[in-house]
C-alpha positions in Angstrom: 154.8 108.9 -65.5 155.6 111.4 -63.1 152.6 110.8 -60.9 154.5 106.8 -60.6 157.2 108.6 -59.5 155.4 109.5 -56.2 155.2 105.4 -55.8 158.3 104.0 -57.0 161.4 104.7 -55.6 164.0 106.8 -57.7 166.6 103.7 -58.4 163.6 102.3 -59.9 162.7 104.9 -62.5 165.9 105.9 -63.4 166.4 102.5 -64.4 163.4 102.3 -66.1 163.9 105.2 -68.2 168.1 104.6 -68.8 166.8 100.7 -70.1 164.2 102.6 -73.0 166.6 105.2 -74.1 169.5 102.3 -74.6 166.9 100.1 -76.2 166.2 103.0 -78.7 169.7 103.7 -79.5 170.5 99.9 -79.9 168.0 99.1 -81.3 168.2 101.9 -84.2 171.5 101.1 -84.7 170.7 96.9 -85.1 167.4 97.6 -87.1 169.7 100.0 -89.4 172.3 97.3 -90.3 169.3 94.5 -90.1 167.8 96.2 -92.5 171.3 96.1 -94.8 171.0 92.0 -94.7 168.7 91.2 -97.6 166.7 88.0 -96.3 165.4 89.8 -93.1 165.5 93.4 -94.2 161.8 93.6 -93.6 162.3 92.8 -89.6 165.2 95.2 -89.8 163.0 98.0 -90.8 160.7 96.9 -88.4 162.7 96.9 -85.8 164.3 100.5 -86.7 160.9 101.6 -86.7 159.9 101.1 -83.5 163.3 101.6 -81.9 162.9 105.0 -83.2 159.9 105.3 -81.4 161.6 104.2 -78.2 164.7 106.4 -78.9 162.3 109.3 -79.3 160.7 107.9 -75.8 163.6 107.3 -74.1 165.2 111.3 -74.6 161.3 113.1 -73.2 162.1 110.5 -69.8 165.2 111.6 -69.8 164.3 115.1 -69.9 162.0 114.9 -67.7 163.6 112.7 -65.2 166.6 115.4 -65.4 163.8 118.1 -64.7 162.4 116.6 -61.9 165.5 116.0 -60.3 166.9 119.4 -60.5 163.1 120.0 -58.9 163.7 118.1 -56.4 167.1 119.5 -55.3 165.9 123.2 -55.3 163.3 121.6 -53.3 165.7 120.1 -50.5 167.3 123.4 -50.7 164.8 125.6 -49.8 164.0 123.0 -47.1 167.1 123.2 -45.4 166.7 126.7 -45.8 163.7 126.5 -44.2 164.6 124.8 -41.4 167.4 127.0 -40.8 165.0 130.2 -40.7 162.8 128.1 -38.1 166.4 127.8 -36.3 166.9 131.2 -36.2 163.3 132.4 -35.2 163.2 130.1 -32.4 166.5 131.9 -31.2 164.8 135.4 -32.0 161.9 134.6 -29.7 163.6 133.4 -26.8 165.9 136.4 -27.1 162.4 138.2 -27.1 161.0 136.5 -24.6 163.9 137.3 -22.2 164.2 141.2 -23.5 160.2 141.1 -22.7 160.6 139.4 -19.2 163.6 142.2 -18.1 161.3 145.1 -19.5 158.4 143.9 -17.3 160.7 143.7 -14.3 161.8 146.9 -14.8 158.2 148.0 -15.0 157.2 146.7 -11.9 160.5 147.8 -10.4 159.5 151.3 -11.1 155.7 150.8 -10.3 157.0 149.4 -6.7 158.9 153.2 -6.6 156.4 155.3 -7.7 153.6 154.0 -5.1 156.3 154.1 -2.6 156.5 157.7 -3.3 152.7 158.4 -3.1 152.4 156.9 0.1 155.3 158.8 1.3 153.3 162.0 0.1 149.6 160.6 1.0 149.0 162.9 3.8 150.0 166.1 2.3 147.5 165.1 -0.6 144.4 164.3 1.4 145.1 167.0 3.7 143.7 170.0 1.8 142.2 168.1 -0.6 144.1 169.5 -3.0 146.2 167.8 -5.3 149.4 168.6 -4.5 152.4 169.6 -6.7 154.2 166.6 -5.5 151.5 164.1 -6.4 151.2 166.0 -10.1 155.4 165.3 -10.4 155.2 161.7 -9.3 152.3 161.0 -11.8 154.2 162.7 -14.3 157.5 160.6 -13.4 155.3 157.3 -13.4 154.0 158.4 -17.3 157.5 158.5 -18.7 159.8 155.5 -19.6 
């Protein structure tokens, strides 16, 4: 039954499955004062029989359509949750994306500095040979943040 419901559209089903349950109760109810009329008291038993049957029918769909519904809505909720959280990530990455772009900039920035500073300095480093104390305080400037 539930696998139909994949198929059929919802208006469908629940129509199906209100029509049994109201056949069971109505037809309990006729069968049981069918069954009080003495010429056709056999039908009426009948008749209750297997509307009883049908009633018992009819409340498992209902169940189970109610189920599967409430499934179905916890479902749509988690998917509009969902979609919200997507929302939100997107937002979170282009807010990281920007934060990422200004932290490279200032990278560079600071790269374009520190070379500027050795060159200044390049002379008094080859000079000797040596490494100069200079050279050791702008590669130690260049290693922090």
């Amino acid at each position: 039954m539930w696998l139909l419901m994949a198929f059929l559209p919802d208006w469908l089903i629940n129509y199906f499955v209100h029509i049994i349950f109201a056949i069971g109760v109505i037809g309990t109810f006729g069968g049981k004062i069918l069954s009080k009329i003495p010429f056709i008291s056999t039908y009426g038993n009948i008749i209750k029989g297997v509307s009883i049957v049908f009633l018992i029918l009819g409340i498992y769909l209902e169940g189970g359509l109610g189920n599967e519904n409430s499934w179905r809505k916890k479902v749509a909720d988690l998917q509009a949750k969902i979609a919200i959280a997507e929302q939100q990530s997107k937002d979170a990455n282009v807010k990281l994306d920007q934060a990422l772009k200004e932290k490279t900039k200032v990278v560079k920035e600071k790269q374009i500095v520190i070379q500027e500073r050795i060159k200044e300095v390049e002379k008094r480093i080859d000079a000797e040979c040596k490494v100069d104390s200079e050279a050791v305080k702008i590669l130690n400037d260049a290693a922090k943040k």
